[in-house]
KEMAR-203163 format. One record per residue (C-alpha): residue in one letter; x, y, z. Coordinates in steps of 0.25 Angstrom, whole numbers, plus 5000, padded with zeros to 4 digits. Example, Ala and Ser with C-alpha at 12.3 -4.5 7.8 and 13.67 -1.06 7.14 Angstrom:
<nodes>
A504949825031 S505549965029 
</nodes>
This chain:
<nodes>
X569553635339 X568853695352 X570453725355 X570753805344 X569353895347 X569853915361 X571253955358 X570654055346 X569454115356 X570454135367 X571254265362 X569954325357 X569054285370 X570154335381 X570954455373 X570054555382 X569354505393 X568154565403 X567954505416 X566854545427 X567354515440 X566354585449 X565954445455 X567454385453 X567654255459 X568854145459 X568254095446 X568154205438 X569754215441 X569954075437 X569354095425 X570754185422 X571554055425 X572854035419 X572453935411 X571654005403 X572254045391 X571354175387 X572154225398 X573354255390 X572554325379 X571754435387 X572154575383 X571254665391 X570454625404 X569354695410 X568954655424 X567454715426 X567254725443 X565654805448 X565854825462 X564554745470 X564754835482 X565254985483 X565355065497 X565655215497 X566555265508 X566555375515 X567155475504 X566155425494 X567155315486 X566555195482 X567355075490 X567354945483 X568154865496 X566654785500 X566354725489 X566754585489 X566854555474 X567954665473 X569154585479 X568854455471 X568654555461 X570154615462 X570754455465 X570254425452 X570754535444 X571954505449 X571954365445 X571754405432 X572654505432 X573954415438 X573354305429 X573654395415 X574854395406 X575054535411 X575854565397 X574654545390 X573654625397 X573454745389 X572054805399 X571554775411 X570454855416 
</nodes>
């Protein structure tokens, strides 16, 4: 019975999906394993990054290359993204 719950919640649960990975780590990409059948439903993924740390250079642009969440930030988006039906993607933002 809990079976058929799952199967039924999956479609609604990971049609559009929101992730923060401001803090990402190696787990919050696993959690986007393979093996997770929510994968091949979503629709429309949002990945949400706050930058901890900004710098301002000399002509007055804000340089986001020292903060240290950015680049486990960007490995894990594209985790996600190589990790997606890519034919079934409608948005990614």
């Amino acid at each position: 019975m809990n079976r058929k719950f799952q199967a039924a919640a999956i479609v609604p649960l990971y049609r559009s999906v929101t992730l923060d990975i401001t803090k990402a780590s190696k787990s919050t990409a696993m959690m986007m394993s393979r093996e997770n059948p929510g994968l091949e439903q979503i629709r429309e993924l949002r990945l949400i990054y706050r930058s901890t740390t900004s710098t301002n250079n000399s002509e007055g642009n804000t340089e986001e290359e020292g903060d240290p969440g950015l680049l486990s930030a960007r490995e894990v988006a594209m985790f996600m993204l190589n990790g997606l039906p890519r034919d079934k993607l409608h948005s990614f933002v």
